[in-house]
C-alpha positions in Angstrom: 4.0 -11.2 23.8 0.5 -9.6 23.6 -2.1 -11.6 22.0 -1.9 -12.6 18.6 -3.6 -10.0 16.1 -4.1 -9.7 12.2 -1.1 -7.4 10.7 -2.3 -6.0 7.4 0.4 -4.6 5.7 0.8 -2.6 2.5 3.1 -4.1 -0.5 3.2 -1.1 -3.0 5.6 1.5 -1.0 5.8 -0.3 2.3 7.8 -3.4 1.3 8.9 -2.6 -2.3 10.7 0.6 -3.0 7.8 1.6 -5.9 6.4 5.1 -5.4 8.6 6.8 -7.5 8.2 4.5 -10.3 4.5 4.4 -10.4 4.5 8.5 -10.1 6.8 8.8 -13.1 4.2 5.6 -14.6 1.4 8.0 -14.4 3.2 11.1 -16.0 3.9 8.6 -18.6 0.5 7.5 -19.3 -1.7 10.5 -18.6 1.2 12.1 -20.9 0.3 9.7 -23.5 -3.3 11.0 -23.7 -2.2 14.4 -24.2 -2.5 15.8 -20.0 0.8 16.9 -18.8 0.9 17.6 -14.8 3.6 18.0 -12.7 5.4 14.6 -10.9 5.1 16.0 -7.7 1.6 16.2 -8.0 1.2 12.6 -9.0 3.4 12.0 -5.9 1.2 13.2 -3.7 -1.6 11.0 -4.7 0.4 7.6 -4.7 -0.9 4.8 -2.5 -3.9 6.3 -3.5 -6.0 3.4 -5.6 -6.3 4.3 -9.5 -9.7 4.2 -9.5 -9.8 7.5 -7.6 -6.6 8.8 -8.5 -7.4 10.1 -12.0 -10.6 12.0 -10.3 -8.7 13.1 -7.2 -5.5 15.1 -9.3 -8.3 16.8 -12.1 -12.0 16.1 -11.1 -14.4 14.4 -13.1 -13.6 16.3 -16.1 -10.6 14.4 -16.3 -11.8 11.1 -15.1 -14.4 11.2 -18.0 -12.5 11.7 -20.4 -8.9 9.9 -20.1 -9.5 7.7 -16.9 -9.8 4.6 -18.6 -7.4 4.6 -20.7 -4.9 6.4 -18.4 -5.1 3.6 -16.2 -4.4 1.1 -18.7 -1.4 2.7 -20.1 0.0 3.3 -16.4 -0.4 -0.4 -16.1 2.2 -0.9 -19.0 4.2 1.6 -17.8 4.5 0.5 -14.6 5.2 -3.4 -16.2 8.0 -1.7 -18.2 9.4 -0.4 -14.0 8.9 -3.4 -12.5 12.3 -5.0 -12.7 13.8 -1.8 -11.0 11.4 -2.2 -8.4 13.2 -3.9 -5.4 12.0 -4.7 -1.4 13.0 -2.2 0.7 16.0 -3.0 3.7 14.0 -5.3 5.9 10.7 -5.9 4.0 11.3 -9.8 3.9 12.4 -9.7 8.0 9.2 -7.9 8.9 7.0 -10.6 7.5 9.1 -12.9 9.4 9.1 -11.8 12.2 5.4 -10.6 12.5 4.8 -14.3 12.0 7.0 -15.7 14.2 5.4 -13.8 16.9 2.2 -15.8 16.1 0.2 -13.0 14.3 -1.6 -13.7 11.1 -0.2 -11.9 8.1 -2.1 -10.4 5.0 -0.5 -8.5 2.3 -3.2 -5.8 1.3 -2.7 -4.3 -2.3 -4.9 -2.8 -4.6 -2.2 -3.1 -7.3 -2.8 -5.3 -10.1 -2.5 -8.8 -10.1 0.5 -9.4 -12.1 2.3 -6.9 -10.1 0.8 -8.2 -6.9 2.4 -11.7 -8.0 5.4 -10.1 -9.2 6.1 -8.9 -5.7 5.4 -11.4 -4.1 8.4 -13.2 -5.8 10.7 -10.4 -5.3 9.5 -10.8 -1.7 9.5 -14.6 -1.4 7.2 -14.7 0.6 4.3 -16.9 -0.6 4.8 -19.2 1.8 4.8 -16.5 4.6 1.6 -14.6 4.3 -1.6 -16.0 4.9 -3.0 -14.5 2.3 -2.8 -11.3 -0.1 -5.3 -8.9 -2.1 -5.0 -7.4 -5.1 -7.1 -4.6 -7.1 -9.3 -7.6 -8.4 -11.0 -7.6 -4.9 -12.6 -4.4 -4.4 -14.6 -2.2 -6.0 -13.1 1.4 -4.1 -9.4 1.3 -3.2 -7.8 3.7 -0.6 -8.3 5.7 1.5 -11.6 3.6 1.3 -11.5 0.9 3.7 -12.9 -1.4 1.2 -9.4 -3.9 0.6 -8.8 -3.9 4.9 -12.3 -5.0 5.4 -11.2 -7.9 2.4 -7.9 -8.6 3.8 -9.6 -9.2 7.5 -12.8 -11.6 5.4 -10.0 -13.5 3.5 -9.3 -14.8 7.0 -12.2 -15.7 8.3 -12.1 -12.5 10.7 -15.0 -10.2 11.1 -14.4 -6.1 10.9 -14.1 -5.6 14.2 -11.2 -8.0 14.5 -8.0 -6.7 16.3 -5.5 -6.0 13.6 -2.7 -3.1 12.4 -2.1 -1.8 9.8 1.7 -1.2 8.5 1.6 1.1 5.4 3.5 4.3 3.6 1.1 7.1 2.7 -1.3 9.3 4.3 -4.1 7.2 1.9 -3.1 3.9 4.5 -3.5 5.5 7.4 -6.7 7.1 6.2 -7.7 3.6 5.2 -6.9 2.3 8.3 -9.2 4.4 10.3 -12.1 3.9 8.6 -11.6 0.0 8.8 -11.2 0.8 12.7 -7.1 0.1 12.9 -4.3 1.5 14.1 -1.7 2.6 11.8 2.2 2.1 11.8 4.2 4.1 9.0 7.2 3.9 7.0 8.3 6.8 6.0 9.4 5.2 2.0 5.9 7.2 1.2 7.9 10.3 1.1 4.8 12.4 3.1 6.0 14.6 6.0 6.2 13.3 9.7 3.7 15.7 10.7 1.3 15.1 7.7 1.2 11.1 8.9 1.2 12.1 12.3 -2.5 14.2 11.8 -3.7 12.0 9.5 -3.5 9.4 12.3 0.1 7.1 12.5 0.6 6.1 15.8 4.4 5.5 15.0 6.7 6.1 12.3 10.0 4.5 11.2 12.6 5.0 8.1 12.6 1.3 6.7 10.8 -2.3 7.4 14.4 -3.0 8.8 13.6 -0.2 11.3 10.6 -1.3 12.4 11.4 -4.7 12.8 14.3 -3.7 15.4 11.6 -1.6 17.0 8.3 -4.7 16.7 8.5 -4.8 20.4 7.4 -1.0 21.0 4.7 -1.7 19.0 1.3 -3.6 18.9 2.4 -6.3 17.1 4.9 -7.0 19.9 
């Protein structure tokens, strides 16, 4: 086994089947105050934080005028998803087994905090992580490396610690290095190989499940 290391993974995507819902969330609520833009669009952006996400799909136009209350309404939209939101084949065995090979385990997400608890139940796995984030933490979500840098103080480590990062989207792996870590993907994101490959992934696998068959190939051996 190599030496033990800090796994930061991502919840939103990674471990619970959600980009879809939270895309067709954010139709929903920027729909609500009268801007209709296309899904795919929204897809693009998620795993993005919502803090930038209103600014990064229309500019600051957009932000200034619905951003606040867009985010507020994809919140309840999203609430109104969240029993349809399941953990993807696997989630629950990678947290297992990233433990039982002596790493420590964060959950990094900059989702709310009711759906950071929510998950967490659908995950069972309170009692496996050593800790979890939530949007409450940071001021700038991804790609800024604001929540890794949290996840990594929360145990004690400094920034420089060695640690992966296990996420979905192109905005995790951007995350990842600017906080300095590599990044392992799974492909539930719905980006292209090639996009996660430039942006930085040093591997890339279909499911948790995947991944956990394949830990040994990987830093977190």
């Amino acid at each position: 086994m190599t030496k033990s290391l800090i796994a930061v993974v991502d919840v939103d995507g990674t471990l619970i089947d959600s980009n879809y819902h939270h895309a067709l969330a954010w139709y929903r609520a920027l729909r609500s105050v009268g801007e209709i833009w296309p899904v795919w669009q929204l897809h693009r952006l998620i795993g993005m934080g919502g803090d930038q996400l209103v600014t990064a799909l229309g500019g600051e136009d957009l932000e200034r005028r619905v951003g606040d209350r867009a985010r507020e309404q994809q919140g309840r939209e999203a609430d109104a998803l969240l029993d349809e939101m399941a953990p993807l084949p696997g989630a629950r065995d990678l947290l297992l087994a990233i433990k039982e090979r002596g790493h420590r385990l964060v959950l990094a997400s900059s989702g709310k905090e009711r759906h950071v608890d929510a998950f967490l139940d659908k995950l069972d796995a309170r009692d496996i992580a050593d800790d979890w984030t939530s949007s409450a933490d940071v001021e700038a979500s991804k790609p800024a490396p604001d929540l890794l840098h949290v996840a990594l103080r929360k145990l004690g480590a400094p920034p420089d610690a060695a640690s992966v990062m296990v996420g979905d989207s192109v905005w995790d792996v951007e995350a990842a290095k600017r906080a300095g870590m590599p990044a392992i993907v799974v492909r539930s994101g719905g980006f292209g190989d090639d996009e996660l490959r430039d942006a930085g992934a040093i591997a890339l696998y279909d499911t948790p499940r995947d991944l956990v068959k394949a830990l040994d190939d990987t830093p977190l051996a």
